[in-house]
N, C-alpha and C positions, 0 to 999 in steps of 0.2 A: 815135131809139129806135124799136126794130121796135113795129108799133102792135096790143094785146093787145088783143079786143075781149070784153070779161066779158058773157057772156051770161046773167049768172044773171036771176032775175025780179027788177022792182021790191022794194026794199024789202030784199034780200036779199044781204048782201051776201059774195065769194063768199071773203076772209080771214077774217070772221065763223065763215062755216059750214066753214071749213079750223081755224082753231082751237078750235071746235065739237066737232072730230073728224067733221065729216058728210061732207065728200070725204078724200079719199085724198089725202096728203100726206108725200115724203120729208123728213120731219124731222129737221135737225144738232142741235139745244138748245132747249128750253123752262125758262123761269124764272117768275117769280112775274108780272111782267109785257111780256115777250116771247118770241115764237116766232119762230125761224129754220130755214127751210125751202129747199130746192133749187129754184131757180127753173125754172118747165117750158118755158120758152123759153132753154132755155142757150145763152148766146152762146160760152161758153167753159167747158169742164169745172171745177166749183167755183161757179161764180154761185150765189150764196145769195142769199134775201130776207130781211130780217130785221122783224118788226112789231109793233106792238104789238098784245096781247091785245084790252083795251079797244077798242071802234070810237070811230074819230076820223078824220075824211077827210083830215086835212092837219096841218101842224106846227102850224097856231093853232090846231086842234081837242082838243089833247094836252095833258097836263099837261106841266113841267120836269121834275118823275121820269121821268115814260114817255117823255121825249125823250132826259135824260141816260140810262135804262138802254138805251134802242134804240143809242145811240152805243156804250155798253160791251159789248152784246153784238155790235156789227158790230166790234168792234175785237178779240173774240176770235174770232170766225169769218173774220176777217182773218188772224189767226195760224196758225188752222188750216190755212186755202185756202193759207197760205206754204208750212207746212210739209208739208201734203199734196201739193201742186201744182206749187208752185215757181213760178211765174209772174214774169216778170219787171217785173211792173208792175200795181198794181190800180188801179181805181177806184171810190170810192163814189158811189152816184146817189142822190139823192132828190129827185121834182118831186112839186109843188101846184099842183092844177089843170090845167082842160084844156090853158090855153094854156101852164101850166110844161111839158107832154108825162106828166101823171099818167093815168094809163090802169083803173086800180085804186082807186079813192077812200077807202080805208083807209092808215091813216100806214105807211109800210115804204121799207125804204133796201136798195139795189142793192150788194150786195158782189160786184165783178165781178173774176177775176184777169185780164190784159191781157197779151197779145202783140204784136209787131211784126205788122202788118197784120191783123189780124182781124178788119177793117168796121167797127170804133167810130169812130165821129166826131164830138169834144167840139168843139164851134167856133164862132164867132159875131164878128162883125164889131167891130171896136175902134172907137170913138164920139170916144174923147179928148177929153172937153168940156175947156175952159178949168181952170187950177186956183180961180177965182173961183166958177166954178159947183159946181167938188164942194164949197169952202168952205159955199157954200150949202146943196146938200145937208146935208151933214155936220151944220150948224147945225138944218134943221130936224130931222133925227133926234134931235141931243141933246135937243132942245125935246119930242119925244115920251117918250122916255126919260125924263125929269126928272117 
């Protein structure tokens, strides 16, 4: 992911003061708690962000409402980007933290439409542990879970 470096001040952060209204911001939809806005680093005409109002750095900062409505309004800005765009292909992003590639520290997902070749590259090396080991996994999650 191209690397966005936010230069706003400490303390300040720069989705805040874009839902604020204090910068400039091409806006597709505002609801009661998300804004979706045109991303200024367009990889592909249509990339919208979509965020929550509320500041929350990341998906464990957010409530379940402000996650399930971030999902529903990427899912109608998805519809739009179709039927505006046409795209043969989207993808949605959302990383946490520095080392997920979060470059923004306010919660927001990547409505990206995708073409054949257009420098996106989702990819990462297959691990294939054992299936004893994901049973393992799997077991401590439910354990979290429960």
């Amino acid at each position: 992911m191209p690397m966005f470096v936010d230069t706003s001040p400490p303390g300040q952060c720069i989705f805040c003061r874009l839902v604020a209204g204090q910068i400039p911001a091409a806006k597709v939809h505002e609801d009661a708690l998300t804004v979706a806005f045109m991303d200024i680093g367009q990889v592909n005409p249509g990339h919208v962000l979509v965020a929550t109002r509320r500041h929350g750095a990341t998906l464990l900062d957010i409530t379940p409402e402000e996650a399930a409505a971030v999902m529903q309004t990427a899912q109608r800005i998805a519809r739009a980007v179709q039927a505006v765009f046409d795209p043969p292909g989207l993808t949605l992003l959302q990383a946490n933290g520095r080392e997920g590639d979060q470059t923004v520290f306010h919660f927001h997902m990547h409505v990206v439409p995708r073409h054949a070749g257009d420098g996106i590259a989702l990819s990462w090396p297959r691990k294939e542990p054992p299936a004893e080991v994901l049973q393992g996994y799997a077991e401590r999650l439910r354990a979290a879970l429960a």
